[in-house]
C-alpha positions as CSV (number, residue, x, y, z in Angstrom):
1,X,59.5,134.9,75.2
2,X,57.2,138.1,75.6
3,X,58.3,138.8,71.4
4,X,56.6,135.3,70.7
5,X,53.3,135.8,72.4
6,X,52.8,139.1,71.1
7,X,53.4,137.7,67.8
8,X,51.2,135.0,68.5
9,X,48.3,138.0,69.4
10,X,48.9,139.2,66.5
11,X,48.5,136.2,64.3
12,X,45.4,135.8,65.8
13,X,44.5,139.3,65.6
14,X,44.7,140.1,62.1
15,X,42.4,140.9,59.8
16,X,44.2,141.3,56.6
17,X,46.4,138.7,54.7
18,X,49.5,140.7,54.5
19,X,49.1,141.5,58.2
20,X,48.8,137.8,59.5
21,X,51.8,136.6,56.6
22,X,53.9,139.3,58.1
23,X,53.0,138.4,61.9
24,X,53.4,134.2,60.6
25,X,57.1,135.4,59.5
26,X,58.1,137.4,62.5
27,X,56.9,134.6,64.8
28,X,58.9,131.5,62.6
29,X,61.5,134.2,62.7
30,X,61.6,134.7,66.1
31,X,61.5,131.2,66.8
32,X,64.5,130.5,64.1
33,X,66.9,133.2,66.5
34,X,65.8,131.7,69.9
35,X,66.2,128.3,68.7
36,X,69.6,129.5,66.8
37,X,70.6,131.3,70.3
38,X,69.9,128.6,72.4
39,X,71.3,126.1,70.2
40,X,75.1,128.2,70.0
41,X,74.7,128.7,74.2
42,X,74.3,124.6,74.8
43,X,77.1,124.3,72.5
44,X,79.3,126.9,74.2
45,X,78.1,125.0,77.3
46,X,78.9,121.7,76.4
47,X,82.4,123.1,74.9
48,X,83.2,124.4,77.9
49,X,81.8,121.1,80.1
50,X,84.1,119.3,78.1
51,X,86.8,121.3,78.2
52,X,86.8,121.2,81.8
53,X,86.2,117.5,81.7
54,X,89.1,117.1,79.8
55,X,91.4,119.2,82.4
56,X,89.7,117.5,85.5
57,X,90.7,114.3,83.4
58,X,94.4,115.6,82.8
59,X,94.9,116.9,86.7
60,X,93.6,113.7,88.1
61,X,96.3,111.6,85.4
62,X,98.7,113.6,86.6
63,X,97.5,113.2,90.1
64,X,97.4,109.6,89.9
65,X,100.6,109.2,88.3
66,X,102.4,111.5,91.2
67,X,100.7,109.1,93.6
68,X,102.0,106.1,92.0
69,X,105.9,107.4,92.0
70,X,105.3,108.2,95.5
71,X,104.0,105.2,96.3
72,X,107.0,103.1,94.6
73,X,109.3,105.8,96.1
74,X,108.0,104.8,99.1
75,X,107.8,101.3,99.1
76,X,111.2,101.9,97.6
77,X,112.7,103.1,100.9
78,X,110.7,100.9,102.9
79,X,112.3,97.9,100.6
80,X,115.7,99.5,101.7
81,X,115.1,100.3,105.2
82,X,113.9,96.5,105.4
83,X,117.0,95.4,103.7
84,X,119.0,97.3,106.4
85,X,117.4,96.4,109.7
86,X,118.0,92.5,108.6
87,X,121.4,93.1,108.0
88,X,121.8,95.1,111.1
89,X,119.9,92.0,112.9
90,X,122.2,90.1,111.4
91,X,125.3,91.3,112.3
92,X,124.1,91.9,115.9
93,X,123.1,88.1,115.9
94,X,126.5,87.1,114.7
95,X,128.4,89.5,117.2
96,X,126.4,88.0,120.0
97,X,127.2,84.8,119.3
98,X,130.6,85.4,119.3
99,X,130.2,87.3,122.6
100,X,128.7,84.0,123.8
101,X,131.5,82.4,122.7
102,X,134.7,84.6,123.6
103,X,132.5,84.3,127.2
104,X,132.8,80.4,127.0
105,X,136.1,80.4,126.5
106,X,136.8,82.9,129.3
107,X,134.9,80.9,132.0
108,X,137.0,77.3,130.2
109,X,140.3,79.9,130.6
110,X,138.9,80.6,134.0
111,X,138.7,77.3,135.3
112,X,141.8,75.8,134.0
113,X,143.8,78.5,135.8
114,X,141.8,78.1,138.9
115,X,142.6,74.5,138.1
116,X,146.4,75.3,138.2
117,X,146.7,78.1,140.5
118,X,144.8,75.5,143.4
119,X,147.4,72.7,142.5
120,X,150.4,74.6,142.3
121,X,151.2,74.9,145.8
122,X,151.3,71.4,146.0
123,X,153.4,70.8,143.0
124,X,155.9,73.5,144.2
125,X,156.2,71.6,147.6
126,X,157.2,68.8,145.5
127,X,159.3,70.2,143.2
128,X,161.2,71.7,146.2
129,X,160.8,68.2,148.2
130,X,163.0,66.9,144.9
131,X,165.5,69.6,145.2
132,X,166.1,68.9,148.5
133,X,164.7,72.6,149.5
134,X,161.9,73.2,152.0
135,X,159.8,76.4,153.0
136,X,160.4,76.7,157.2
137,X,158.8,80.2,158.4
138,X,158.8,81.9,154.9
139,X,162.4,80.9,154.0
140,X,164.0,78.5,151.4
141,X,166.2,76.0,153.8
142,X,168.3,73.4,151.6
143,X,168.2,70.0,153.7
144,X,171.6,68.6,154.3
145,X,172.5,64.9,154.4
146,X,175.1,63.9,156.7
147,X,177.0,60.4,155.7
């Protein structure tokens, strides 16, 4: 910047036509090379802006993508753990139920013997009463007839 104003000086000072056409050219010269520089440093800028954009823009694809498979992964497993806790609910429910069941049946089983076993006595008496047996003290005694 200091190259230009001294140029600029110079244009001003100088008396002499070659002098002030030289300092004119050296001035629009310098300006042409700034210009020029400045012009190759915003593109080198902007290349590399972009070229970083561009990665940022690949990473977070990537990154996107990777979350997505872990996400259906996930749900995936979910799906299946799901899938499994219902059929483990349902067998549990169906075991139960048979539990409840087999438990019915052993309280009807139950009852009919207790049924039985209370009545038995009584039909053994008669049973023996038929045979012509009796129970006297613990022993079997046969009953005799006399004619």
């Amino acid at each position: 910047m200091s190259r230009i104003s001294n140029l600029l000086e110079l244009i001003l000072s100088s008396v002499y036509g070659r002098d002030v056409r030289q300092a004119i050219h050296d001035a629009i010269e310098q300006c042409y090379n700034d210009t020029s520089t400045g012009k190759t440093l915003a593109e080198n800028a902007a290349d590399t802006a972009n070229a970083a954009a561009s990665s940022a823009e690949s990473r977070v694809t990537t990154a996107i993508g990777q979350m997505q498979s872990d996400a259906n992964t996930a749900i995936g497993n979910c799906n299946s753990a799901t899938t499994a806790a219902n059929s483990a609910a349902t067998n549990a429910n169906t075991k139960a139920g048979l539990a409840q069941t087999a438990a019915s049946n052993a309280d009807i089983s139950r009852q009919a013997c207790d049924s039985a076993v209370s009545g038995l006595p009584a039909t053994i008496s008669g049973m023996f009463e038929n045979l012509g047996l009796t129970i006297q003290d613990g022993k079997l005694c046969v009953k005799v007839e006399r004619t």
